[in-house]
N, C-alpha and C positions, 0 to 999 in steps of 0.2 A: 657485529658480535653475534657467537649463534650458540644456543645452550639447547644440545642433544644429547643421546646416547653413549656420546664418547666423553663429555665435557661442561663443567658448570663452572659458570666463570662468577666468581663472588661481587668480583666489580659490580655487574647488572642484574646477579638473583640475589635477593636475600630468604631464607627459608625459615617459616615459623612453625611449633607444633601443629600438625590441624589432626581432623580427623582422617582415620585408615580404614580399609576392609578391604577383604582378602579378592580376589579378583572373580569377576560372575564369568566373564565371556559377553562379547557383543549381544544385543540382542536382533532376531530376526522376523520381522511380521511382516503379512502381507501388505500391499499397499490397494489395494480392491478399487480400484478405479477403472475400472474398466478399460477398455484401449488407450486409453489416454495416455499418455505419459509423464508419470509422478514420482519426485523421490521417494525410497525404499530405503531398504535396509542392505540392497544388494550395492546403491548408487549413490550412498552418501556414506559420512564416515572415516573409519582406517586403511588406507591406500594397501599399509604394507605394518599387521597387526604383528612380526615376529621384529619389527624392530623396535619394540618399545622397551626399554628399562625403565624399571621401575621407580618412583620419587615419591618418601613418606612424608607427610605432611605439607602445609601450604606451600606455593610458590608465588614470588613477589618480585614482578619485573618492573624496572624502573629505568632504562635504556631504553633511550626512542635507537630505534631500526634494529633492534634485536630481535631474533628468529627463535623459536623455542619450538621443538621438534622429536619426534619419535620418545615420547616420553610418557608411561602411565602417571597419573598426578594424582592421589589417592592424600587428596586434600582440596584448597581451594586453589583456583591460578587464578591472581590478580594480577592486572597491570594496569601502573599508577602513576601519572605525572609522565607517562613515557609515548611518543605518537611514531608512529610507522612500524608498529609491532608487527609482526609475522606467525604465528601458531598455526601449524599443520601437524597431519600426522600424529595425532595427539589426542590421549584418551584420561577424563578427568571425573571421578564422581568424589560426592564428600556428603556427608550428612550436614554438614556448615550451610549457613544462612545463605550463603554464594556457592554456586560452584568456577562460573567466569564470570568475571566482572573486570570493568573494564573502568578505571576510574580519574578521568581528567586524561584521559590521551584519545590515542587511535591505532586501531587493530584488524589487520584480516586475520579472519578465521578459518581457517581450511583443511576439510579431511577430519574432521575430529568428532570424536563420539562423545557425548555427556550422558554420565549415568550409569547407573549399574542397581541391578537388584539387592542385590548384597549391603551397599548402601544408598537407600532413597534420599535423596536432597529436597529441599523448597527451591532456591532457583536456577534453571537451568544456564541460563547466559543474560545480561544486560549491559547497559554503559550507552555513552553515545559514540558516534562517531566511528561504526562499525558496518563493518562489510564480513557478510558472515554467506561462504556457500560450504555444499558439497557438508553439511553436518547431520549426523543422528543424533535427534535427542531424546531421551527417556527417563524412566525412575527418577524423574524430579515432577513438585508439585506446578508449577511455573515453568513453562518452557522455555519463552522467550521474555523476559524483562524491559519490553521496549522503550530505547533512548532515541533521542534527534539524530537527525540527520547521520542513517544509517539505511543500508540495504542488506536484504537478505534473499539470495536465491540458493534453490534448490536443495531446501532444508525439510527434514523429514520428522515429525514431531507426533509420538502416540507413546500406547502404553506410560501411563507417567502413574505416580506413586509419590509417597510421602511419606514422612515419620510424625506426621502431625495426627493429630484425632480428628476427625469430617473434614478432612481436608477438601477446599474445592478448585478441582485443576482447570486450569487455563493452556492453552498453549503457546497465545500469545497475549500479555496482558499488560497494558500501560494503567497508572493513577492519576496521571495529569503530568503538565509540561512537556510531552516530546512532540516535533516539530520536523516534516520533511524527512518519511521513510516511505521503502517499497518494498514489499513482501510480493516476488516473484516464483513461479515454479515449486511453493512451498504445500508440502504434505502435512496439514493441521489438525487432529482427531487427538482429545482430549478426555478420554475415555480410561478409566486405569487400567492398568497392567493388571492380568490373572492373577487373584491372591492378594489385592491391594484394593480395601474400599475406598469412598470418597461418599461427599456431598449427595453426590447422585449417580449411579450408574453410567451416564452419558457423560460425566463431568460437568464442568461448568460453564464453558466456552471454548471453543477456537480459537475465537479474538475478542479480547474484549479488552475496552475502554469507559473511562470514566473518571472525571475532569476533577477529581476531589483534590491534588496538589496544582492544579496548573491549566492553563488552555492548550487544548490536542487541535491541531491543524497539519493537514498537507500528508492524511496518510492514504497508500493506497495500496488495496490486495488486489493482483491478477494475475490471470494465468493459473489458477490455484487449486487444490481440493480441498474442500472442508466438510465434518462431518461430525456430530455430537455436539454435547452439547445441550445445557435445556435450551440456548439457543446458540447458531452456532456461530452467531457475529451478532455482539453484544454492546451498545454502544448510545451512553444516557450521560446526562449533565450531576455533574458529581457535586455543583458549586463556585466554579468558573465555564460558564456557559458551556451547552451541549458540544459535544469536539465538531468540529469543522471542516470540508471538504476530505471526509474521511469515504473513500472509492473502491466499492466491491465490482469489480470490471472483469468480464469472460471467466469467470471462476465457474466449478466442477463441485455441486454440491450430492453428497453422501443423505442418506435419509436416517440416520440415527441420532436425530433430534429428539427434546421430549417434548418441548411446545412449540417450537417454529423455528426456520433460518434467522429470522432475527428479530431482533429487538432495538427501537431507537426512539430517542427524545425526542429528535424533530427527523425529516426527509436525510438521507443520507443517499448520494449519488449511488446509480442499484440500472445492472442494468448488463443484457448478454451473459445471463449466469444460467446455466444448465444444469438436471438433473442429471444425475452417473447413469442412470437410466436412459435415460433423452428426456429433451420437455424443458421448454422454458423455467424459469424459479423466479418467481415474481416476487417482490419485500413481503407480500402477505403469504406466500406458497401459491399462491395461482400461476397459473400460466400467459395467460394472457394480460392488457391496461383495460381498464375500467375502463367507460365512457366518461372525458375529462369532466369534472366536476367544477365546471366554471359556466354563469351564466349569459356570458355572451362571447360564446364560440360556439353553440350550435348552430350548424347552417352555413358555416364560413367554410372557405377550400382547406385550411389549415384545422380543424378542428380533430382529426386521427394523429397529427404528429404535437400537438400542445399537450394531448392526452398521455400521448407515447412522452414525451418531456417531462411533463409533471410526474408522470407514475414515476419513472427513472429516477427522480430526485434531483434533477438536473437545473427545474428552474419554479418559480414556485406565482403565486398571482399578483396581480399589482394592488391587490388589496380587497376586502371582505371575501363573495364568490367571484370576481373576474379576474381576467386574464389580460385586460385591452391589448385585444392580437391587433387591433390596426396605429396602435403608437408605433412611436418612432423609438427604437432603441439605441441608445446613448454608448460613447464606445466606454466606460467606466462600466455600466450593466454587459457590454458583450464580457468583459475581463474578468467577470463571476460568473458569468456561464459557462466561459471557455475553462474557468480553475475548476470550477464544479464537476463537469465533466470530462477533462482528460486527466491522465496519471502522472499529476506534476507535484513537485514537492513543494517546499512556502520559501520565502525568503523574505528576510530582515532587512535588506538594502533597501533603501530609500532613491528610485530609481527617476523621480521625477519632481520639480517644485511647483506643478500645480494641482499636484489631487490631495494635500494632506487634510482638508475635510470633508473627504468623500469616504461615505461607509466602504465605497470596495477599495479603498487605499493598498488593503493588504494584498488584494490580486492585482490589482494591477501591478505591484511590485512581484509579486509571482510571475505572471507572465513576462515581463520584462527580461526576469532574472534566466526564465528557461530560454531567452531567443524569438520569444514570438511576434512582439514588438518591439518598434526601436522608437516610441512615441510619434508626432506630432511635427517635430522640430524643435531644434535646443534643447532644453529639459524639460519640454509640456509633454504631458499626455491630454490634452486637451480632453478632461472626464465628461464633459457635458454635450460635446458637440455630437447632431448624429454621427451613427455608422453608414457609411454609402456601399451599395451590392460589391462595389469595389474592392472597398478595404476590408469587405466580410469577406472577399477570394481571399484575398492576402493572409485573414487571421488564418484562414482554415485549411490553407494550405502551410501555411508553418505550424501549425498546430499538427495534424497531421503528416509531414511531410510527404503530400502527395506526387508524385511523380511528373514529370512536365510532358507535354508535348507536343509537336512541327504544327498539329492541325488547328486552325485559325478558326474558331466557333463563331464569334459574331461580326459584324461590320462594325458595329460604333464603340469599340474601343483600341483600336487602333493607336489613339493618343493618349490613352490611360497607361500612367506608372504597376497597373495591376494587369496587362494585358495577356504576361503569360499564365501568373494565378488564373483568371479568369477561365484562358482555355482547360488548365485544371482541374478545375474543379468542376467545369463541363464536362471534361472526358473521364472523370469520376461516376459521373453519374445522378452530381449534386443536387445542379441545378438546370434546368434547360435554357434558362433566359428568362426573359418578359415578354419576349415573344419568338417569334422563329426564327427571328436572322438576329435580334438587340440581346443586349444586355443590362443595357441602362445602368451602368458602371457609376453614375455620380447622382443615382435618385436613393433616399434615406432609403434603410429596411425598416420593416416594422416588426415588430415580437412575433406574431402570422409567421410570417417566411423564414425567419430565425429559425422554428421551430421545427419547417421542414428542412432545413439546410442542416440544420441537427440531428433529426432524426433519420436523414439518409446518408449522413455522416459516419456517425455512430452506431445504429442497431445493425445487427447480424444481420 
């Protein structure tokens, strides 16, 4: 069923008063990123703005797999109870509490503009279970309303506005409880629109989070610009613990901050984020890792990449100042570093019966759930038993999926189930071995070697 320009089928809309305003025209800002390549105002949006007709007051879709298209909505569009929704083409502002909201279904969103000066909104879009590209959003207080298990690329979010008094904008702002999102190729500058004050000049955040209704887990920005902000990724314990494997990765930061890129409750994964300028963007604004702040790693071969790991947020000490780089790392511990540091989302499935009291329970069902492991055998993930240099090829080439190839790196694994990982991760650049021709494919790793295998992994 498809409600456009030509046709409103009563079956799947139902239509309530809302609010109206007369129409502004898109809006067009620069996107100031330097060469990079970021949504605008030219590459997100309305495809084809002369096919819209216009629709006064709210719209209320209740039809899973209904399309709703070339339409101005000068009210709110909700869709409720309904999953495989479609919205393209499509331009919606409202002074209403929502402008899209999405509630108990699932929706792509595409080509569509939120906003208008004419009438500023509080929120721009939320819900779960949404895949959102290819949108502008603006003149709302709230950009993004972020729900679970949702993606969003190549969204373009600045100039925002509001009809509230000190309003403080966000671009992308969770309360607590969303679970396993990606914010890809997204344009986030939280700064109001000319002629619209706020809180502060910079706005309030990019992104921010803060655990006051629920536990935040499994969220991850990359690829990104962000810029404003008092800071511009914001992210503290509201009341249900600080949010969790929340991942600021190859992002593109902007220098119109008022006191820093960011702000957090505990370590949050941080790491290959660059100034617009050039120059590394360290969690503090520096450039470079501190010298690790742990008492027994100086002096060791490993003590420049435990540095590089801790700074990153990637992995944290085994307790008071240390680090113990020559323990054995357990494969339950690789399963929080691995969720720590790559751009995975979280999962609920209960993937194995024997980790359910182990603190990393929920990663390991994460990586599980992404492919990275298939356990042990039967249903074990065996949480306790070491990790062998073996099965750390294995994790890190399905984590990464690195590319295979013909060339045979060591002599002694030949009989190893990890043989062609290994050569892998070799011809990565990973690791060289343990020595010149071995690999010692079934001797435990230790947190040490972990650390470079991560860090030559991972950093630029």
């Amino acid at each position: 069923m498809r409600v456009s320009a030509l046709a409103f089928s009563l079956a799947i809309v139902f239509l309530a008063a809302g609010a109206a305003a007369a129409s502004a025209g898109p809006v067009t800002a620069a996107a100031g990123a330097g060469s990079h390549e970021f949504p605008d105002a030219t590459s997100t949006g309305l495809t084809d703005p002369g096919a819209l007709t216009v629709h006064n007051g709210n719209l209320l879709v209740q039809e899973s797999g209904a399309v709703i298209e070339n339409l101005e909505v000068r009210g709110t569009l909700e869709i409720r109870g309904a999953d495989n929704v479609t919205v393209r083409n499509v331009w919606v502002y409202t002074s209403n509490f929502w402008t899209i909201r999405v509630n108990d279904g699932s929706a792509v969103i595409e080509d569509v503009e939120i906003g208008s000066a004419a009438a500023p909104g509080l929120r721009g879009i939320g819900g779960d279970n949404l895949t959102v590209r290819r949108v502008d959003i603006h003149h709302v207080e709230d950009g993004i309303k972020m729900g679970s298990n949702s993606t969003y690329d190549w969204v373009y979010c600045h100039d925002l506005a509001s009809p509230s008094a000190q309003p403080h904008y966000d671009c992308v702002q969770n309360d607590g409880g969303a679970s396993n999102v990606r914010f890809s190729r997204v344009f986030l500058d939280p700064r109001p629109a000319p002629g619209f004050d706020g809180f502060s000049t910079n706005g309030n955040a990019a992104f921010f989070v803060k655990s006051d209704l629920g536990p935040i887990d499994g969220v991850t920005i990359i690829d990104s610009y962000l810029t404003g902000g008092g800071f511009s990724v914001f992210s503290t314990d509201g009341g249900h613990a600080a949010p969790s494997n929340v991942r600021v990765i190859d992002n593109t930061f902007g220098t119109d901050q008022t006191w820093g890129v960011l702000h957090e409750q505990s370590f949050i994964p941080w790491y290959n984020n660059t100034w617009e300028s050039g120059g590394i963007v360290g969690r503090d604004g520096g450039a470079a890792p501190p010298t690790a702040s742990f008492a027994d790693v100086a002096g060791t071969p490993w003590e420049d990449s435990i540095a590089w790991l801790h700074w990153s947020g990637i992995a944290a000490g085994c307790g008071a100042d240390r680090f113990c780089p020559g323990a054995v790392t357990t494969r339950a511990q690789m399963a929080s570093l691995l969720v720590r540091a790559l751009p995975l989302g979280s999962s609920s499935n209960d993937s194995f019966a024997d980790d359910g009291g182990s603190v990393h329970h929920q990663n390991i069902n994460t990586l599980a759930a992404s492919g990275i492991t298939a356990g042990c055998g039967g249903d074990r993930f065996c949480p306790n038993a070491p990790v062998t240099r073996g099965q750390m090829a294995t994790f890190l080439v399905n984590s990464l999926d690195l590319p295979g190839t013909a060339r045979d790196y060591f002599s002694d694994d030949n009989t190893s189930v990890h043989q062609a990982n290994i050569n892998a991760v070799a011809a990565s650049g990973i690791t060289a071995g343990c020595s010149a021709t071995d690999f010692c494919p079934e001797l435990p790793i230790n947190r040490g070697q972990i650390a470079v295998m991560l860090e030559r992994a991972l950093s630029a």
